[in-house]
VMD Tcl script that draws the C-alpha trace (Angstrom):
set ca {
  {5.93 -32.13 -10.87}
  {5.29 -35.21 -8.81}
  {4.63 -35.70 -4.91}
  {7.85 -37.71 -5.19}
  {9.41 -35.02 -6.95}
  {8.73 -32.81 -4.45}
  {9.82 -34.46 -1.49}
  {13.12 -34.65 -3.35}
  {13.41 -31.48 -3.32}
  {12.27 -30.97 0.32}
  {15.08 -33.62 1.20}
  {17.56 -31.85 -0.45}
  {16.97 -28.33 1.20}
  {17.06 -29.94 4.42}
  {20.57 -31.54 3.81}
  {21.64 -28.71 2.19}
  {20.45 -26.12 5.06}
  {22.01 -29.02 7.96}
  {25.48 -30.08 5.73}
  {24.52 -33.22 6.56}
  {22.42 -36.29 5.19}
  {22.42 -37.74 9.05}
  {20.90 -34.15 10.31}
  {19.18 -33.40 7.07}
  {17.29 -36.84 6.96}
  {16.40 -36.46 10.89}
  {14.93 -32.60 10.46}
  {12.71 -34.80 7.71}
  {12.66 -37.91 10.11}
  {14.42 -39.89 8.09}
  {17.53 -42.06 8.45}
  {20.84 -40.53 6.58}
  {20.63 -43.38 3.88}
  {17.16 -42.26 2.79}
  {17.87 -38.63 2.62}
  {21.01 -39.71 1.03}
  {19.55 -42.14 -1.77}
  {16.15 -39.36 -2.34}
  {19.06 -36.40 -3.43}
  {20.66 -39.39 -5.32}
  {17.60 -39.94 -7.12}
  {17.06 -36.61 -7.94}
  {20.58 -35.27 -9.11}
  {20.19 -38.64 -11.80}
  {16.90 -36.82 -12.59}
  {18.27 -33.66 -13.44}
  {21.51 -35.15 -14.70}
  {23.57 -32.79 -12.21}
  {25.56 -33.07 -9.34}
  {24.10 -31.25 -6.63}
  {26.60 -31.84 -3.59}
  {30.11 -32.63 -2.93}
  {30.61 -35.28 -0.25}
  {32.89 -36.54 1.71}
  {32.75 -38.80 4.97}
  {31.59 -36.28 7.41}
  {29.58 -33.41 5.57}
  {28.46 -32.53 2.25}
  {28.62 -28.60 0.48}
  {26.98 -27.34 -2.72}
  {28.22 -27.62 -6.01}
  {27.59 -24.75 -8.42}
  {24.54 -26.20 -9.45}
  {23.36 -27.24 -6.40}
  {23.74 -23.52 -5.56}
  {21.81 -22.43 -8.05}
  {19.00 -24.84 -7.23}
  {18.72 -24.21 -3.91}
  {17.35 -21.13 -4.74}
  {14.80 -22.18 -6.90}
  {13.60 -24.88 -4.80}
  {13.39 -21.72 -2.46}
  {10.92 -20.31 -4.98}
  {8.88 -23.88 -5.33}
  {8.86 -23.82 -0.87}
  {7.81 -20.53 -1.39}
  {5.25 -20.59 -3.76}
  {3.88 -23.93 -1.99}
  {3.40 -21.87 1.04}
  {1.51 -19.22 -0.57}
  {-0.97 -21.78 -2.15}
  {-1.40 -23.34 0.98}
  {-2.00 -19.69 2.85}
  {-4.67 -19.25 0.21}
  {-6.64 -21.70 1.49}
  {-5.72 -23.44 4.33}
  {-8.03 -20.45 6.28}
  {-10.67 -19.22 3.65}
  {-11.84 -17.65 6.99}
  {-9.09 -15.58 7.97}
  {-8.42 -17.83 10.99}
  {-4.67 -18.28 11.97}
  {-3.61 -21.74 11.77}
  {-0.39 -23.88 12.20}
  {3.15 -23.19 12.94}
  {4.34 -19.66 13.51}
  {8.28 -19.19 13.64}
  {9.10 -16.30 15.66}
  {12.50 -14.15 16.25}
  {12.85 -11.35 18.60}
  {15.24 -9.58 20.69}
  {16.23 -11.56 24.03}
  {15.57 -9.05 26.65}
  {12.69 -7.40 24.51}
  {10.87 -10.60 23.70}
  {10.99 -11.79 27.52}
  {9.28 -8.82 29.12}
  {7.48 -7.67 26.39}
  {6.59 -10.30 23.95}
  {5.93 -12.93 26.26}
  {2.41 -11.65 27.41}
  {1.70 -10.94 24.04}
  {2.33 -14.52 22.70}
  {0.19 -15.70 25.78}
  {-2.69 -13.86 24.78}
  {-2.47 -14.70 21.44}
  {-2.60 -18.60 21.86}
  {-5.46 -18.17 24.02}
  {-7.33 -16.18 21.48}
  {-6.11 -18.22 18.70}
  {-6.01 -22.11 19.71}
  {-4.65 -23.61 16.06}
  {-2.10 -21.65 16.07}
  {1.53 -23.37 17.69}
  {4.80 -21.08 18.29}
  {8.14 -21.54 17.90}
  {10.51 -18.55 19.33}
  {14.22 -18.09 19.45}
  {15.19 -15.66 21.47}
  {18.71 -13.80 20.23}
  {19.79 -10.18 19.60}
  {21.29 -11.43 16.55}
  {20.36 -10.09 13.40}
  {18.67 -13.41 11.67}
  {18.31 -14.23 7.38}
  {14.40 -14.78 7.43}
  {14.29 -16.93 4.13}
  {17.45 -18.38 5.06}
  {16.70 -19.59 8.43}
  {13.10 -20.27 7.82}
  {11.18 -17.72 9.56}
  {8.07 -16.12 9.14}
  {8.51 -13.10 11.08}
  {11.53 -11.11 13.20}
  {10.88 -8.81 15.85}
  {13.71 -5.98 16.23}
  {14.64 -2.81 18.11}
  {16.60 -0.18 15.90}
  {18.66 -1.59 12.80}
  {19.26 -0.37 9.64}
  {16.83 -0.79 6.49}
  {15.27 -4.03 5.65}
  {16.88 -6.06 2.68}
  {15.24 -6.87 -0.60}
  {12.61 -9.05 -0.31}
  {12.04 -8.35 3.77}
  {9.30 -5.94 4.52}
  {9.89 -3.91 7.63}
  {6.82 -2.52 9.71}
  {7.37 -0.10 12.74}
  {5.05 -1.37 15.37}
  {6.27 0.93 18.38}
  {8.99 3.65 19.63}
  {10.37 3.94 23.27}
  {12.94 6.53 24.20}
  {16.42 5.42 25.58}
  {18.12 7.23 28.71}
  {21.67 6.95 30.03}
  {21.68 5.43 33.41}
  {24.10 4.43 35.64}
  {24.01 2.68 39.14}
  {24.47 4.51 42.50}
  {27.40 2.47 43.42}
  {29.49 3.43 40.00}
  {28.92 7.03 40.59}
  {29.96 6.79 43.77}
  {32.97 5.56 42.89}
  {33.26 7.57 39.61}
  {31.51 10.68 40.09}
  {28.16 12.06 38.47}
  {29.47 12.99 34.98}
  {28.33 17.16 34.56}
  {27.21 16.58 31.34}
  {27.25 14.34 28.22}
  {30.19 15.68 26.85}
  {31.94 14.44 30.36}
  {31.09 11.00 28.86}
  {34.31 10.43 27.17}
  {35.70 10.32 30.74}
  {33.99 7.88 31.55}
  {33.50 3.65 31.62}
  {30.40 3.65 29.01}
  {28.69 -0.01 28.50}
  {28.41 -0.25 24.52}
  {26.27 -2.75 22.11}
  {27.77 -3.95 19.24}
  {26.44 -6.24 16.84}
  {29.28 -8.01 14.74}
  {31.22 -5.68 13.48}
  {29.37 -2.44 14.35}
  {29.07 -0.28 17.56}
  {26.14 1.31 18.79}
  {26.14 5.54 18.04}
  {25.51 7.70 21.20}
  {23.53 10.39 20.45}
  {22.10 13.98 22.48}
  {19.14 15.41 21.39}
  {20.09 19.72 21.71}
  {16.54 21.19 20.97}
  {14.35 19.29 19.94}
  {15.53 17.76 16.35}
  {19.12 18.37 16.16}
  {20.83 15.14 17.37}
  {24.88 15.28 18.64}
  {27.00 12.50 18.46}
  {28.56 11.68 21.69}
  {31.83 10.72 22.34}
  {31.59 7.21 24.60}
  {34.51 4.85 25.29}
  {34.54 1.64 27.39}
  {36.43 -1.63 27.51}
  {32.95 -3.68 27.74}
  {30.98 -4.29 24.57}
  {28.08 -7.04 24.09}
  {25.72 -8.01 22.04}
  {22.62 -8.06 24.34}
  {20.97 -5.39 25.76}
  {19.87 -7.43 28.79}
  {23.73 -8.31 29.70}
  {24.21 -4.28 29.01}
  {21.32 -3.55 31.77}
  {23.28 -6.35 34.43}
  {26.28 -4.98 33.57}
  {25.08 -1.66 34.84}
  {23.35 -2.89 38.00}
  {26.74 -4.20 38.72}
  {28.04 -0.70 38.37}
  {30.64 -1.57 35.48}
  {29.34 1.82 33.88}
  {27.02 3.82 32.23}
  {24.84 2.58 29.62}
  {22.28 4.00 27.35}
  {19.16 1.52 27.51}
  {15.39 1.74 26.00}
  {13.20 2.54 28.92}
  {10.98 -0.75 28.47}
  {14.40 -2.17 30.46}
  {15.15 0.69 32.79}
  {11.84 2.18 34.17}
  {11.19 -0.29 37.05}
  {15.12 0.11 38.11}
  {14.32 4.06 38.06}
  {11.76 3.34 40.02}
  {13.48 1.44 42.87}
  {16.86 3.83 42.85}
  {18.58 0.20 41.71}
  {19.93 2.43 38.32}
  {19.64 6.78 38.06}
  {18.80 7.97 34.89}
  {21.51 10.37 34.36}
  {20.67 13.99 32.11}
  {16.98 13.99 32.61}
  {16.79 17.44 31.13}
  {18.73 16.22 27.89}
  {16.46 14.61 25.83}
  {17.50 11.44 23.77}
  {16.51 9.80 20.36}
  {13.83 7.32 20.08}
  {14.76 3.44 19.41}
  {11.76 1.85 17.01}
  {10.71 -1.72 17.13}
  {10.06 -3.40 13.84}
  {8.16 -6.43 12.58}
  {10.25 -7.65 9.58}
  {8.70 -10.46 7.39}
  {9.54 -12.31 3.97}
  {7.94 -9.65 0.82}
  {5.06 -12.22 -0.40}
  {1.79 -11.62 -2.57}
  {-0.47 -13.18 0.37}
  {0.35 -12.69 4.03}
  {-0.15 -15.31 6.20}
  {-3.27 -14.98 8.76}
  {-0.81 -15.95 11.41}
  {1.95 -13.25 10.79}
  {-0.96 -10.64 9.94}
  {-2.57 -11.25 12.72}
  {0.76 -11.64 15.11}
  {1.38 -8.02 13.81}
  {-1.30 -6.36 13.93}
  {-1.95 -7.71 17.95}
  {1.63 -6.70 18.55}
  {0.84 -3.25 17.33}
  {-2.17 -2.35 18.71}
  {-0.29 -3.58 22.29}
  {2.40 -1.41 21.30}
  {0.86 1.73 20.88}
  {2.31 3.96 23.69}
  {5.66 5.76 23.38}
  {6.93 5.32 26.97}
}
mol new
graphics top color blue
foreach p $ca { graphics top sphere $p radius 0.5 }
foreach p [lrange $ca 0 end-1] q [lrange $ca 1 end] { graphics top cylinder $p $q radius 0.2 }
display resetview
């Protein structure tokens, strides 16, 4: 395979990834016509069409489907030769694509990443913030930062880096107006501030003893997807929410929220690393980890 060849390839994962040869060719700072013209050149190459087009985006034939995913594999496998050397010394170089949890990543991540860049100066970060749950491969990057979910998917390795405990909480000024519920079964009575992610809903669950867990009943007309808007929400006194501690302990602290059952222990939320299954790790996620980790080692 060629440089040339290669590029081609690059070029066409970026217009595939944007639907676009204008925003393709830009991501690759090029101008629409060359992005355009290098996919030309290599669909007469393979002696395939790779995209349908039309005037204002383009989509994947079949066989551009199909290679997409290999030139996945080449990206991939380019990355991994490049890891192998590009720090012989197990220094952490480059560009290191981050995603973690809005609220989480803010207060907690933050300091982490600051410390990091000081300790490791060839080493650049780029961070999205979002509760969302995010394709790693698909969207390009190297590592995810999550609180709870469900199992990794194929290919994504999933590394628990830390635990903190979540407690229902409410403001002052919602149970004054509501009432201090007796117990968590008086839940169901009551305005409860809910996460849900797409199409699922957060589970509330009691802890009787100390390894049975109950599943609570918990209704309430306001459901989001962040767990920051969840803690506002219940400053505002719009209800009772069930929030990790590393978002609730200063507001017990101040009487601004009242953690509510104090003798009714609750379940543990975990916070994974999740990162793309390859032979050789890159120093920069390795290293990313393991400082997260070793910051992380309390359960609050």
């Amino acid at each position: 395979m060629t440089a040339r060849s290669l590029n081609e390839i690059v070029i066409f994962m970026a217009v595939a990834d944007a639907g676009s040869f204008a925003r393709g060719g830009q991501a690759m700072g090029l101008t629409g016509s060359a992005a355009s013209k290098a996919v030309a050149r290599l669909e007469a190459r393979l002696g395939v069409r790779l995209l349908h087009r039309n005037s204002r985006a383009v989509s994947l034939t079949s066989e551009g489907e199909r290679f997409r995913q290999s030139g996945k594999n080449i990206l991939e496998a380019v990355d991994e030769a490049e890891a192998s050397i590009a720090a012989p010394d197990g220094r952490p170089r480059g560009l290191l694509r981050l995603s973690v949890p809005d609220a989480f990543g803010r207060r907690v991540i933050m300091p982490l990443v600051n410390d990091y860049l000081e300790r490791w100066p060839e080493v650049r970060i780029d961070i999205d913030f979002s509760d969302r749950p995010v394709d790693l491969v698909e969207e390009g990057f190297d590592l995810a930062i999550r609180i709870g979910g469900e199992s990794a998917p194929d290919g994504i390795v999933s590394r628990v880096v830390a635990e903190y405990p979540v407690w229902f909480c409410a403001a002052p000024s919602y149970l004054e107006r509501r009432g201090h519920p007796a117990d968590a079964e008086a839940l169901s009575a009551h305005d409860c501030i809910l996460f849900r992610s797409r199409s699922r809903t957060q589970e509330w669950l009691g802890l009787s003893g100390s390894e049975h867990a109950d599943k609570l009943l918990a209704h309430g007309r306001l459901r989001m997807n962040s767990a920051e808007a969840i803690r506002l929400a219940a400053l505002a006194g719009l209800g009772i929410a069930l929030l990790p501690s590393f978002l609730v302990d200063d507001e017990f602290a101040t009487g601004h929220l009242v953690r509510l059952f104090p003798e009714l222990g609750t379940q543990t939320v975990r916070v994974l690393c999740l990162y793309p299954s390859r032979r050789l790790v890159d120093p920069r996620v390795r290293t990313f980890i393991d400082n997260v980790s070793a910051a992380l080692t309390r359960v609050a």
